[in-house]
C-alpha positions in Angstrom: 155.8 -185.2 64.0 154.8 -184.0 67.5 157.6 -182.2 69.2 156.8 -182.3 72.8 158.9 -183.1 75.3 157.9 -185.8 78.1 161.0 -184.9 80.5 160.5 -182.5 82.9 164.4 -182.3 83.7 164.8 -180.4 80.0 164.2 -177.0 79.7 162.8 -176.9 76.2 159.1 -178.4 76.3 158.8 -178.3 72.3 161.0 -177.9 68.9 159.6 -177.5 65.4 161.7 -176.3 62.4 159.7 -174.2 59.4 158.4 -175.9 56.4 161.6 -175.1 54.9 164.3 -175.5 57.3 165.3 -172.1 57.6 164.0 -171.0 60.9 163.5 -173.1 64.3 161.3 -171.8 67.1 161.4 -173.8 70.9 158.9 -173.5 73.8 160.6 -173.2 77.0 158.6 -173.3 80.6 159.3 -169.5 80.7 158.1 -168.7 77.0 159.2 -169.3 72.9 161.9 -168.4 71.0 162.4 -168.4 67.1 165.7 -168.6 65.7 166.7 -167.8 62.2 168.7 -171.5 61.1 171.3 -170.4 58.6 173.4 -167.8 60.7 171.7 -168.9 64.6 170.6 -165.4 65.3 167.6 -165.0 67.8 165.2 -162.9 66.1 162.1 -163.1 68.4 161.1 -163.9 72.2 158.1 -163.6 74.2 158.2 -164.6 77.9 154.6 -165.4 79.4 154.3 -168.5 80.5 154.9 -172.5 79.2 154.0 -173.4 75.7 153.9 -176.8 74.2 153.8 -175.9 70.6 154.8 -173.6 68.9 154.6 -174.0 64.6 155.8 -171.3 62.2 154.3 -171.0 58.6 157.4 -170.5 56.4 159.6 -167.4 57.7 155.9 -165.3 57.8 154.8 -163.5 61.3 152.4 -165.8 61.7 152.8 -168.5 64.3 150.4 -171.2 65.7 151.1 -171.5 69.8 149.6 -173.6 72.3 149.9 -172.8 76.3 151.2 -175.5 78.5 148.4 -174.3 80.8 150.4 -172.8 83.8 147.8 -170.8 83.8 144.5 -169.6 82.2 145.1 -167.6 79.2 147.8 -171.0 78.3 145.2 -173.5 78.4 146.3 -176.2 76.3 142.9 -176.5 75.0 143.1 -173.1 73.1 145.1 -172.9 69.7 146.3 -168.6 69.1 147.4 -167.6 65.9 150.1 -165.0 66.7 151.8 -162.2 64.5 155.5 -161.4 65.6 155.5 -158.2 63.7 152.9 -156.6 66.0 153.5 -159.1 68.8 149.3 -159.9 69.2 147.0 -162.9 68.8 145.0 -162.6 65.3 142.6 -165.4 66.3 142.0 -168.3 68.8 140.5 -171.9 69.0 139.2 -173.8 71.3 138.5 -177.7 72.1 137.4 -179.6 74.3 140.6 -181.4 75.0 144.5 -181.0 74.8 145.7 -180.5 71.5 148.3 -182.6 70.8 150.1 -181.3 67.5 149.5 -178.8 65.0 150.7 -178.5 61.4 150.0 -175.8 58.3 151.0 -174.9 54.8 149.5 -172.0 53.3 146.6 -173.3 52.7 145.6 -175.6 55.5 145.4 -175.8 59.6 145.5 -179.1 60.9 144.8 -179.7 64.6 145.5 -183.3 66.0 143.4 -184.0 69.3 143.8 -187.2 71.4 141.0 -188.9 69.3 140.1 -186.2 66.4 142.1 -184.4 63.6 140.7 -181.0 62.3 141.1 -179.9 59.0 140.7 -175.7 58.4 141.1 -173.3 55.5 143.7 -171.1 57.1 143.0 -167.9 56.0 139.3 -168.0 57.4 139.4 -170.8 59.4 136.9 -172.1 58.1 136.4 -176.1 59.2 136.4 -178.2 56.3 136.8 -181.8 58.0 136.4 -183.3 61.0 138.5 -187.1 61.1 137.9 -189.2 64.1 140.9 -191.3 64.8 142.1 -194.3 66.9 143.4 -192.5 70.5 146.5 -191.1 69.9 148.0 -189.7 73.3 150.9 -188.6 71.6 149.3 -186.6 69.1 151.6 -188.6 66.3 151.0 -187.1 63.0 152.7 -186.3 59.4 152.5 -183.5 57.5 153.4 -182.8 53.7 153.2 -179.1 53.0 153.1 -179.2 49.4 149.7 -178.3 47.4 149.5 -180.5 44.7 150.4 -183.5 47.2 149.3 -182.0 50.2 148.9 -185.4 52.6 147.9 -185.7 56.7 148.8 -189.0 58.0 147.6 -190.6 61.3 148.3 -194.0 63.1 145.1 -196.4 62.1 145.6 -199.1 65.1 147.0 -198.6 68.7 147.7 -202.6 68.4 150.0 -202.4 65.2 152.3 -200.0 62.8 149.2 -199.2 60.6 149.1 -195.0 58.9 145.8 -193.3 57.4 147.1 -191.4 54.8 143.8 -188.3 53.7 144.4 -185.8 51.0 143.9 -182.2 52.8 143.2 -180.7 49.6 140.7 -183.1 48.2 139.7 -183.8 51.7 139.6 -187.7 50.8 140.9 -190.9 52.2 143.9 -191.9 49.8 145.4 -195.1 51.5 146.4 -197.4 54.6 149.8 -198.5 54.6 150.5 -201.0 57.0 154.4 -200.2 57.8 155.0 -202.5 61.3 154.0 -204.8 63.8 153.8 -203.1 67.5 152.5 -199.5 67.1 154.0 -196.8 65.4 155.5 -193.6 67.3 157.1 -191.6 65.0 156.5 -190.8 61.2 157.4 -188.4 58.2 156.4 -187.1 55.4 158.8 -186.0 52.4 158.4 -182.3 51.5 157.0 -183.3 48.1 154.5 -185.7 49.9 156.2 -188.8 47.4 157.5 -190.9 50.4 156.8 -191.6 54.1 158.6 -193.2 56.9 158.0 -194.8 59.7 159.1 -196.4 62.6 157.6 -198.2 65.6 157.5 -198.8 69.1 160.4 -201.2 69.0 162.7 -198.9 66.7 164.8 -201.7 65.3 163.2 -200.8 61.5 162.7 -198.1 59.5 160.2 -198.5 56.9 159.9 -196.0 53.7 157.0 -196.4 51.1 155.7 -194.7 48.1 152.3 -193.2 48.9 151.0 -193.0 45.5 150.2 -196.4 45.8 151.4 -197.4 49.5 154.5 -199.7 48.1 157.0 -200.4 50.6 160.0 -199.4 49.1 163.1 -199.1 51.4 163.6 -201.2 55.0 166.4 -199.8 57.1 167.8 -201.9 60.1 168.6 -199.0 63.0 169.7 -201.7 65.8 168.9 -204.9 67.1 167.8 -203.6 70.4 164.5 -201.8 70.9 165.2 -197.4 71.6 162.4 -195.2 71.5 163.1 -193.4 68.2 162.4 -189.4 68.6 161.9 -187.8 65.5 162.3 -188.9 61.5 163.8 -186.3 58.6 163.9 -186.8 55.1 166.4 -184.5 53.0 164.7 -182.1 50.7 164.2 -183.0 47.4 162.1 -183.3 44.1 162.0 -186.6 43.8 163.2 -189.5 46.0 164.8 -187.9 49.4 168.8 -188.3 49.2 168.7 -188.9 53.0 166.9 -190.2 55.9 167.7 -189.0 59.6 166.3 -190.8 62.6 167.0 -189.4 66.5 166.5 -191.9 69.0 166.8 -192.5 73.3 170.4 -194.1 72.7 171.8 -190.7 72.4 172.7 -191.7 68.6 171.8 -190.0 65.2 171.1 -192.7 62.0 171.3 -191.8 58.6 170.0 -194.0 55.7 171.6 -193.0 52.4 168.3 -193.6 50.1 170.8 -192.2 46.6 173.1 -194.7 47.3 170.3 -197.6 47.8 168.4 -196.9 44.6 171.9 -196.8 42.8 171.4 -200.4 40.9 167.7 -199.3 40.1 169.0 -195.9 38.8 170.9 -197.8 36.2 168.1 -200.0 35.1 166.2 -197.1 34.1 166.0 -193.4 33.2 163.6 -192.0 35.7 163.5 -192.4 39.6 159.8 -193.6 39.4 160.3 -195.7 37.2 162.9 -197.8 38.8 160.8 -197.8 42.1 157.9 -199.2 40.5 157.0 -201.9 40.3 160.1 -204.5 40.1 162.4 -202.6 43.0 160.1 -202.8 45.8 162.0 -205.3 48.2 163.6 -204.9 51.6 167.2 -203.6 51.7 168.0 -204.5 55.3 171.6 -203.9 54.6 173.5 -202.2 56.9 175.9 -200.4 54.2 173.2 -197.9 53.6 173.3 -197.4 57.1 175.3 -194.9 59.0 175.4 -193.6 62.9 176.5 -190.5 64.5 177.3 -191.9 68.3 176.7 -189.3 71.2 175.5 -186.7 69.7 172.9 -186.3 72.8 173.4 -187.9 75.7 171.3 -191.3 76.2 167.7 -190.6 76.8 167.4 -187.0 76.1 165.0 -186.2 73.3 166.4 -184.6 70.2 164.9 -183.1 66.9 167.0 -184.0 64.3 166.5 -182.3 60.8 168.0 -182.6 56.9 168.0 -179.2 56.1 170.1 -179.1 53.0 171.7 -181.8 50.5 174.1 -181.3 47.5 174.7 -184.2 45.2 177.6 -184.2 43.3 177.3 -186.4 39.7 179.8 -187.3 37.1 179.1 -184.7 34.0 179.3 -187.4 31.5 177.3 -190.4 33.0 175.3 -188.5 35.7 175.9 -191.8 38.3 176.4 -190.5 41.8 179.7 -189.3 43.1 179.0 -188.1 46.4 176.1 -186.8 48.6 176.4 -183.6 50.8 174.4 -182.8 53.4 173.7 -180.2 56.3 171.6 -182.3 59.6 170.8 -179.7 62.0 170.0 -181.2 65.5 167.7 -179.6 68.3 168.4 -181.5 72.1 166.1 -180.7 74.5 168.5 -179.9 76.6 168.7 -176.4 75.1 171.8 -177.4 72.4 171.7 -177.0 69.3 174.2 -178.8 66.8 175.1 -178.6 63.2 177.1 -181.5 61.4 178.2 -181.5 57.7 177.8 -185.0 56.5 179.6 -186.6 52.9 178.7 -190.0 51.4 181.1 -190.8 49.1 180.3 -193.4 46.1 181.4 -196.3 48.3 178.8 -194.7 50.5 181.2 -194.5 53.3 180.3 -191.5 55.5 182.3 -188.9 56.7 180.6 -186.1 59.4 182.1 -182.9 61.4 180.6 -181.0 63.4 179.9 -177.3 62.1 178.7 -175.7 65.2 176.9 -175.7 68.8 175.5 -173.2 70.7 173.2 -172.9 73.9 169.9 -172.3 72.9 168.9 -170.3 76.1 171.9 -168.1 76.6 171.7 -166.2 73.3 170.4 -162.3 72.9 167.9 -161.2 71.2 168.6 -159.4 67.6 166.5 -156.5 67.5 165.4 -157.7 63.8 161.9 -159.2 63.9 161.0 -162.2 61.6 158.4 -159.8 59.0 
C-alpha cells in the first residue's frame, strides 16, 4: 500500500518493508535509509534531499526512489532505479505527473499515477501495459509479488469500496470485488496472491476475500467508530494467512486471528481450500477473533505495521491448532520503530510483549552495504 506520510510534523515522509520482511528502508526530508529487520542494523544512507518512496526488490542493491521535489534532480515526476553497491542511478523515468506508489517483484515494475497504472518488464523496462484508473490521489494500490499469482489491485469507484484486481503476468483483467460501501483507502495483498483485504474510509470493517473467484470470506469488526486505518498486513504463508494486522489514527494496532476463524471449517475438511469454498463463505463479525494492541503510537500518527514472521504450533497426533506465534514489526512515522512478539493460544486469547524499540534517526551507519 502507499507509504507516504501526509504530516509534515513527522520526520519520516515514507516506510516500505522488502517483499520478504527482512529489510525496511524510510525516506526522511534529509534523505533514505535502509535497515536490515532481523538484528536493526543500518546498512545504507544517502543524504540528498526529500524522497517519498523509496521500494527495495528483496535484499538486492537495487532500489526504486522517488524525490519529494525539494529540488530538481527530486522531481516527483521522475522514478531512479538506484544500486547501493556502487551508490549510482542505473536508469530513470519520467511522467507527466506525481507518482504516487511504486511496487516490483522480479519480474515486474509497477508505477501507480493519480489516474494511470504502468506495468514494465523490469529488467528492460520495457512497457507492457498502460491501465487507466478512476483518480486515485492517494496512489492506493496492492501488490502480490509471487509469479505464478502475480496480481495488481486498484480502487474501481471513488463513490464506493470497489478493487480491480489485473494479472501482471498475463497482463489481463481477472476480477472486481466489491469489498465496502464509502471508498476504500487501504488494501493488501497476501504474499501468495490467495487473499486480499480491505478496508474503507470509515474503518469499522475489515473485509478479506479469495481472489480466485472474488468470494468474501472473512469480515472483521475493528470498532464502531470511524479511524482512518493506515496500513493492512497479512502474515506470511502458503496458504490462508495465520494473521491479519491493521494500523490505524487511534494510535491502536488490530490483529485478526484468520487460524483460529477457519478452525470449525478446518475440521469439516482436509484441505484449507476446500473448507473456504464454497459452504464457509459468511461474515464472522465476531469479536473473539479480534484482538488490539492500545497505544502503540500515539493517536493520529501514521504507522506501518507489518507480520513479518508466524510459527504455528499443532498437536502431533490430530494436527488441530494449539497456538499461533507471531513477530509484528511496526514502523511510526515518528522515527520509532517497534517489535512485539504476539501468542494466540487455542482459546485464541492473545498474549503480546514488546521485543524492542529504537529511534530510527539516531542510529550509525554499519559500514556493511546491502550487496
Amino acid at each position: 500500500m502507499a507509504n507516504q506520510s501526509s504530516s509534515s510534523s513527522c520526520p519520516i515522509l515514507c516506510a516500505s518493508f522488502n517483499q520478504d520482511h527482512t529489510c525496511f528502508a524510510i525516506g526522511t526530508r534529509d534523505g533514505f535509509r535502509i535497515f536490515d529487520t532481523n538484528s536493526g542494523r543500518l546498512c545504507y544512507q544517502r543524504f540528498v534531499g526529500g524522497f517519498v518512496i523509496v521500494e527495495m526488490l528483496f535484499s538486492s542493491s537495487l532500489l526504486a526512489i522517488v524525490g519529494a521535489g525539494d529540488k530538481p534532480s527530486l522531481s516527483p515526476r521522475r522514478l531512479c532505479l538506484f544500486n547501493t553497491t556502487t551508490s549510482a542511478a542505473l536508469r530513470e523515468l519520467n511522467f507527466l505527473t506525481s507518482i504516487l506508489a511504486v511496487r516490483m517483484n522480479r519480474q515486474r515494475l509497477v508505477v501507480i499515477l493519480q489516474d494511470k497504472a504502468y506495468i514494465y518488464e523490469l529488467n528492460s523496462l520495457t512497457i507492457l501495459e498502460t491501465i487507466d484508473t478512476v483518480p486515485n490521489i492517494k496512489g492506493i494500490c496492492a501488490f502480490s509479488t509471487s509469479l505464478d499469482a502475480c496480481y495488481l489491485a486498484l480502487p474501481a469507484s471513488t463513490t464506493k469500496g470497489s478493487a480491480l484486481l489485473y494479472n501482471v503476468m498475463d497482463r489481463h483483467l481477472h476480477c472486481e470485488i466489491e469489498a465496502h460501501r464509502s471508498p476504500l483507502v487501504a488494501m493488501v495483498l497476501s504474499s501468495n496472491g490467495m487473499y486480499i483485504a480491505t478496508a474503507s474510509e470509515q474503518g469499522t470493517i475489515i473485509r478479506v476475500h479469495l481472489v480466485s473467484d472474488a468470494t468474501k470470506s472473512y469480515s472483521f469488526r475493528r470498532g464502531s467508530y470511524p479511524s482512518t486505518i493506515y496500513s493492512l498486513s497479512f502474515g506470511p504463508s502458503k496458504q490462508l494467512p495465520d494473521i491479519l494486522a491493521a494500523s490505524s489514527s487511534s494510535g491502536s494496532v488490530h490483529v485478526f486471528t484468520l487460524a483460529h476463524a477457519s478452525q470449525p471449517r478446518l475440521k469439516r475438511s482436509s484441505s484449507i481450500l476446500g473448507s473456504i469454498i464454497p459452504d464457509a463463505v459468511s461474515d464472522v463479525l465476531d469479536p473473539a477473533f479480534h484482538h488490539v494492541l492500545h497505544n502503540v503510537v500515539p493517536a493520529g500518527i501514521k504507522s506501518y505495521a507489518v507480520i513479518r514472521k508466524v510459527d504455528n504450533v499443532t498437536d502431533s497426533s490430530t494436527s488441530e491448532l494449539l497456538a499461533c506465534r507471531a513477530i509484528m514489526s511496526v514502523i511510526t512515522y515518528n522515527g520509532q520503530f517497534k517489535e512485539y512478539n504476539l501468542s494466540v493460544d487455542a482459546h485464541n486469547d492473545l498474549t503480546w510483549s514488546l521485543g524492542r524499540e529504537f529511534n530510527l534517526l539516531t542510529v550509525t551507519l554499519d559500514k556493511t552495504v546491502i550487496s
